[in-house]
C-alpha positions, 0 to 999 in steps of 0.5 A, a space after each residue: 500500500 502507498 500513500 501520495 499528497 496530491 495538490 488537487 483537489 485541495 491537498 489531498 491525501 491518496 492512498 494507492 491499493 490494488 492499482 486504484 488511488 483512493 482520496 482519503 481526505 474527502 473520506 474524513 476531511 480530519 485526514 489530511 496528513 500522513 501522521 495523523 493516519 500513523 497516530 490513528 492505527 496507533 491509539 485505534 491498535 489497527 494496523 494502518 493498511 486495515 484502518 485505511 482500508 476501512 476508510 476506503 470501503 466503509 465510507 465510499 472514500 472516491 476514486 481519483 486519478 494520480 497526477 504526477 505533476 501535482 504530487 507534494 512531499 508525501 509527509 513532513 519528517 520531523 527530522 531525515 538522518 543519512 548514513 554514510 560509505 554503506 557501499 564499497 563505491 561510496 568508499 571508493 568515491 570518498 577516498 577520491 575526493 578528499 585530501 585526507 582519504 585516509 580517514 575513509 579507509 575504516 569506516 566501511 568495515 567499521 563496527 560502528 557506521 558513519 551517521 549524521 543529521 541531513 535535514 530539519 523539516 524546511 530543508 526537505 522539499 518533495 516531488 517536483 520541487 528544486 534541489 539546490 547546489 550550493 553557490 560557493 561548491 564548484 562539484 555537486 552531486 545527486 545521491 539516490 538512497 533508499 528511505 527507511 520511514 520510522 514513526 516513534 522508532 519503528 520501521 513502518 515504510 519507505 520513501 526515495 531520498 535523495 541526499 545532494 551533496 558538495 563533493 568538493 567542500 567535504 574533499 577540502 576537509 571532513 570537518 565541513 561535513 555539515 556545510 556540504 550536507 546540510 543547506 537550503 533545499 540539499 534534501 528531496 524525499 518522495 514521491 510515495 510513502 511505501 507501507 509494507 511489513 512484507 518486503 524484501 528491503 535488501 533487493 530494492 533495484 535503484 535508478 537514477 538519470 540526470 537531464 541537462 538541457 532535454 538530454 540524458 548526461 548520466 544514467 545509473 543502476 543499482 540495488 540495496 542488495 550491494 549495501 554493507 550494513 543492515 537496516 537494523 544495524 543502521 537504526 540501532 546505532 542512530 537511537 543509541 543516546 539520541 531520542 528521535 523524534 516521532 517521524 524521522 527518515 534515515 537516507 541509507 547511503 548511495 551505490 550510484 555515484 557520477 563519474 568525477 568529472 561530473 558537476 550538477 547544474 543549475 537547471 538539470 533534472 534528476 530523476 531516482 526511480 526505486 521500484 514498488 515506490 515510484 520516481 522522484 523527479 527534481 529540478 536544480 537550481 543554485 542556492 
């Protein structure tokens, strides 16, 4: 099952099952935002495909049509973490890019993973929304990773993140890990929110292509079945000493990086594509 906000009609939450989308908002107007749905199942005790069902069957909630061009941020995270070198390129890549690589050569075998806060909520835009390159960065890059979505701790679904990134302020010096990570619009996630206690997360296929000026510049393929550490592992280490906020996304790390000539553009789109959850489609501009 998976959950869209669409702008028409009037920012309406849509829930997608067995290929028809469904308006929950003109159900139960109440129903406006993903949250207040995980924060029914939890008082009701109803597993949150049953009680979404319910409102699509019990109460005639309308069919609708998914428009793509009008889909907003599915929800708002209170908070999206990211994990870095979860896959043997992003080492590679890293080790590359910095004028210590030195310091990268552990952390992929490391018991304990790299992890860092992302984005606060004014951060993050969704589907169709700019990206944003830093205007004092001469290399940037897109990086598509698989979401995990946890409300109140627990894992309950996922969404296609895309942690852009200035590969040449974190080369100059790790310390500026925080300025190449975190900035305006430097966080996209969408364009669905995957609920599934079912899936196979470790063979999640991931695409992503870059159009400058109408024209495919870079194309990619990958799977979460190259990543080097579990979700589990992942999560356990981000909640050790750190209380987290009721809704909060972890980006798991990226196996899809350009080639190092490569720089994202002011007016380049991105494309990441995970199957079962949809593509997120953004613009760049410089910030």
């Amino acid at each position: 099952m998976k959950f869209y906000k669409q702008k028409n009609p009037k920012s309406s939450l849509i829930a997608e099952t067995d290929g028809s989308y469904y308006n929950l908002t003109a159900a139960r107007s109440r129903v406006k935002e993903l949250k207040e749905l995980f924060r029914a199942s939890e008082l009701s005790g109803i597993k949150l495909s049953d009680l979404t069902e319910q409102i699509i069957y019990e109460e005639g909630t309308p069919n609708v049509n998914l428009l793509p061009d009008q889909l907003e941020i599915p929800f708002s995270p209170d908070e999206v973490w990211a994990a870095g070198v979860t896959y043997k390129i992003s080492e590679e890549a890293r080790q590359r890019e910095s004028e210590m690589s030195e310091i990268y050569l552990d952390i992929y075998e490391s018991k304990r993973p790299e992890l860092f806060l992302k984005a606060t909520p004014s951060r993050v835009v969704g589907p169709n929304d700019p990206i944003g390159v830093r205007e004092d960065s001469e290399w940037n890059v897109p990086e598509p990773e698989l979401g995990l979505v946890l409300y109140k701790d627990e894992l309950i679904g996922y969404t296609v993140g895309n942690d852009v990134s200035s590969r040449s302020i974190e080369g100059s010096n790790p310390l500026y890990l925080p300025q190449a990570k975190v900035y305006n619009r430097s966080c996209a996630i969408g364009p669905s929110f995957l609920y599934s206690d079912q899936l196979e997360p470790y063979n999640f296929e991931i695409s992503m292509e870059i159009l400058r000026d109408g024209i495919s510049v870079y194309e990619g393929l990958t799977s979460t079945n190259q990543l080097n550490r579990s979700f589990d592992e992942l999560i356990e280490y981000m909640s050790k000493s750190n209380i987290l906020n009721d809704l909060t996304v972890l980006l798991t790390g990226t196996s899809l990086v350009p080639p190092d000539e490569f720089d994202l553009k002011d007016g380049d789109v991105v494309n990441i594509t995970i199957e079962g959850i949809g593509t997120l489609t953004n613009p760049v501009v410089s910030v």
